[in-house]
Every structure is written in structure tokens, then in C-alpha cells.
N, C-alpha and C positions, 0 to 999 in steps of 0.2 A: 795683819797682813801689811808687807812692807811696798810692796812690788808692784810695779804701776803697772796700770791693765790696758789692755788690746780693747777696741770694741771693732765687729765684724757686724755690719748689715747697718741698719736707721734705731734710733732709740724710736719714733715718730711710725715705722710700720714695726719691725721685728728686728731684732740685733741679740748679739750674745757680744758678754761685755766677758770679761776673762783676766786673771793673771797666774805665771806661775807660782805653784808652791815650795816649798824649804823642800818635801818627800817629790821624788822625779812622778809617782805614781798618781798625784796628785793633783788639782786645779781650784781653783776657785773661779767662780763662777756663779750670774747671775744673766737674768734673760732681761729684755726691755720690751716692752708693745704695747702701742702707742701710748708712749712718753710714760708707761707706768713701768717700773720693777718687778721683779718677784725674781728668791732665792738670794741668800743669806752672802756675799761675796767675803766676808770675811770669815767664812765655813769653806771646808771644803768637798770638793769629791772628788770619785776613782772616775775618770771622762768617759771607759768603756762603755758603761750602762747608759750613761746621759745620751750619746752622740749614736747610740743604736737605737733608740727609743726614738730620737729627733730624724732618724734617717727613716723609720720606717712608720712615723706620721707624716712625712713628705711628701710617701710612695704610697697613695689609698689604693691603686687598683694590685698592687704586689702585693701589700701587707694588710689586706680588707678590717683586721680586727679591730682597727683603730677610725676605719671610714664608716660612715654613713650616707643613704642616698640623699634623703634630704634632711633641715634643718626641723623639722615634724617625728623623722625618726629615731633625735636624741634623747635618751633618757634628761633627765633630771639632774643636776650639779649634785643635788645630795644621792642619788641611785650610783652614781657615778664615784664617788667621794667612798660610799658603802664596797663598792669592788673591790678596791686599793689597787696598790701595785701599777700607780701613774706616776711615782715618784721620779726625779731624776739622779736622786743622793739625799744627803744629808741636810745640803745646802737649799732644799726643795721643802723638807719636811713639813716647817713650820707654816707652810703658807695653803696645804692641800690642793695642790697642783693639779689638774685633771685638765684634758687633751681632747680634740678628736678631728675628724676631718669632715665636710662634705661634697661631696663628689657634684651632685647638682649644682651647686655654684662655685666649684673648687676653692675652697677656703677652708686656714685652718683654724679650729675654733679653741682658743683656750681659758680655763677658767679658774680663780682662786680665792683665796679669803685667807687671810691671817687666821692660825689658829688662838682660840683667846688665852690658851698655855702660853702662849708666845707676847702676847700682849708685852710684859714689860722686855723684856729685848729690843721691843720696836715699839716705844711708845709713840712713834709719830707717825704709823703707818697704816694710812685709811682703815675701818673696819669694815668696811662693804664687802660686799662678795663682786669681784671683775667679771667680766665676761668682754672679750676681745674675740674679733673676728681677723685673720690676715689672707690676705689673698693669697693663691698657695705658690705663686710665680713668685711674689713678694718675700714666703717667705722663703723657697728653694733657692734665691741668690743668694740669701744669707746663710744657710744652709752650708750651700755647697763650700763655701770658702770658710766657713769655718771646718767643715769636716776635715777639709784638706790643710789646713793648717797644724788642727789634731793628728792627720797623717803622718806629715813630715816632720812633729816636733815628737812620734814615737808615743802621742798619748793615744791614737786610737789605731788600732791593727787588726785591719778586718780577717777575723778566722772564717773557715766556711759555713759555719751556722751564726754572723753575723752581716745583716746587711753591708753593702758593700757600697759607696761612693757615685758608681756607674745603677745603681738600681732608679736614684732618681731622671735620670736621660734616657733608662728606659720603660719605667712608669709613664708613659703619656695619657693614660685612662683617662 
């Protein structure tokens, strides 16, 4: 990757750090919170899937299958891990990436761990398992401007069975 990257939101609460790719379809992309990494920025993805995923962990009372009431009622990183299909790309894979929200104290909770396939790719990248909490105000500023960035540069095009931009301003739950 040659091409110098955007960071949108705080490395310190929540941010998406980003650069274009060589394919227009394309992006790289990795997340930051608080002050830790995760997803491969020299990888890339298709931004479609990422930034619907990221819009409707935003929105817990619109898109509940990602909320939870309280922090009691979350499974387990590994039950969670066992589900799949928390990924955001490619650029995600290696790290088991898993998401959710709580409504009781509105925050968003995310969690990962290098997988040890991955170990030598990232020899210097903690092996612990994260667990970050973001306040959910915190992270919808970051959110929003990055959505809308991906809007206007044509990497995300909300179809109607894709969350839409305006869903976070009307999630107040």
C-alpha cells in the first residue's frame, strides 16, 4: 500500500483510519480503540459490507440482533467467535473480530485476539484477547463522518435493504 491514509474519529476512543486502493471497489482499512489497532491496513476490502455492519451496530434499537440489554446478557467472546459472520472483510479476518452493543449503558463493545495462523504476519502484535468498551455518542461521531465520506467517494451506496446514514439520528433508543 502506497497511499497515505485518512483517520476519521480518535485513535484514544474509536476512529477508522483508511486509504484508497489501486481497484476503485476497494479500501484499506483498519479500526483504532483506545489507542489499540485491529484489521490488516495493508489488506484490503469491498467497504459495502464493513460500513453496513458498522451502521447497524450504531443503531441497537433499529437493528436489535447486534444489541443487548445489559453487559450480563452477552455471551462469551468464544460463543460469539463460534457464530461467525462478525467479520468486516478480509482485512478483519485475522484478528476474530466480534461486536455488540448495550443498550443499558449505551456502549459499543468490541472484541478481538490475533488469530495464532496469523502470528507470523504480525509478530509484534499483542496475543491477548481486547475487549474495548466505546460510548455509543463516541462512537456515532465517528461513525457518521466516516459513512459519509464512504458516501461521497461512491464506496458506500445505500440500496434499500441496506442501512442508510439517517438510521443513526433516528435510532434514539
Amino acid at each position: 500500500m502506497t497511499a497515505s491514509t485518512t483517520m476519521i474519529g480518535s485513535r484514544t476512543t474509536f476512529g477508522v483510519e483508511f486509504a484508497q486502493s489501486r481497484s476503485p471497489n476497494y479500501l484499506h482499512v483498519r479500526l483504532w480503540i483506545s489507542e489499540n489497532w485491529v484489521g490488516d491496513i495493508q489488506d484490503s476490502v469491498m467497504p459495502e459490507n464493513m460500513c453496513a455492519k458498522l451502521l447497524r451496530l450504531g443503531c441497537p434499537s433499529k437493528y436489535p440482533e447486534l444489541a443487548y440489554r445489559s453487559e450480563a446478557d452477552c455471551p462469551p467472546y468464544e460463543d460469539l467467535v463460534e457464530r461467525g459472520g462478525g467479520s468486516f472483510g478480509e482485512s478483519f479476518d485475522p484478528f476474530a473480530l466480534r461486536y455488540y452493543s448495550v443498550v443499558s449503558d449505551r456502549r459499543i463493545h468490541l472484541l478481538w485476539k490475533l488469530q495464532e495462523a496469523y502470528y507470523p504476519l504480525f509478530p509484534d502484535y499483542p496475543r491477548h484477547q481486547y475487549h474495548y468498551s466505546v460510548a455509543l455518542a463516541d462512537y456515532r461521531t465517528a461513525l457518521k463522518a466516516f459513512i459519509a465520506s464512504m458516501i461521497d467517494e461512491r464506496h458506500y451506496i445505500p440500496r434499500s435493504d441496506l442501512p442508510k446514514l439517517r438510521d443513526i439520528e433516528i435510532d434514539i433508543g
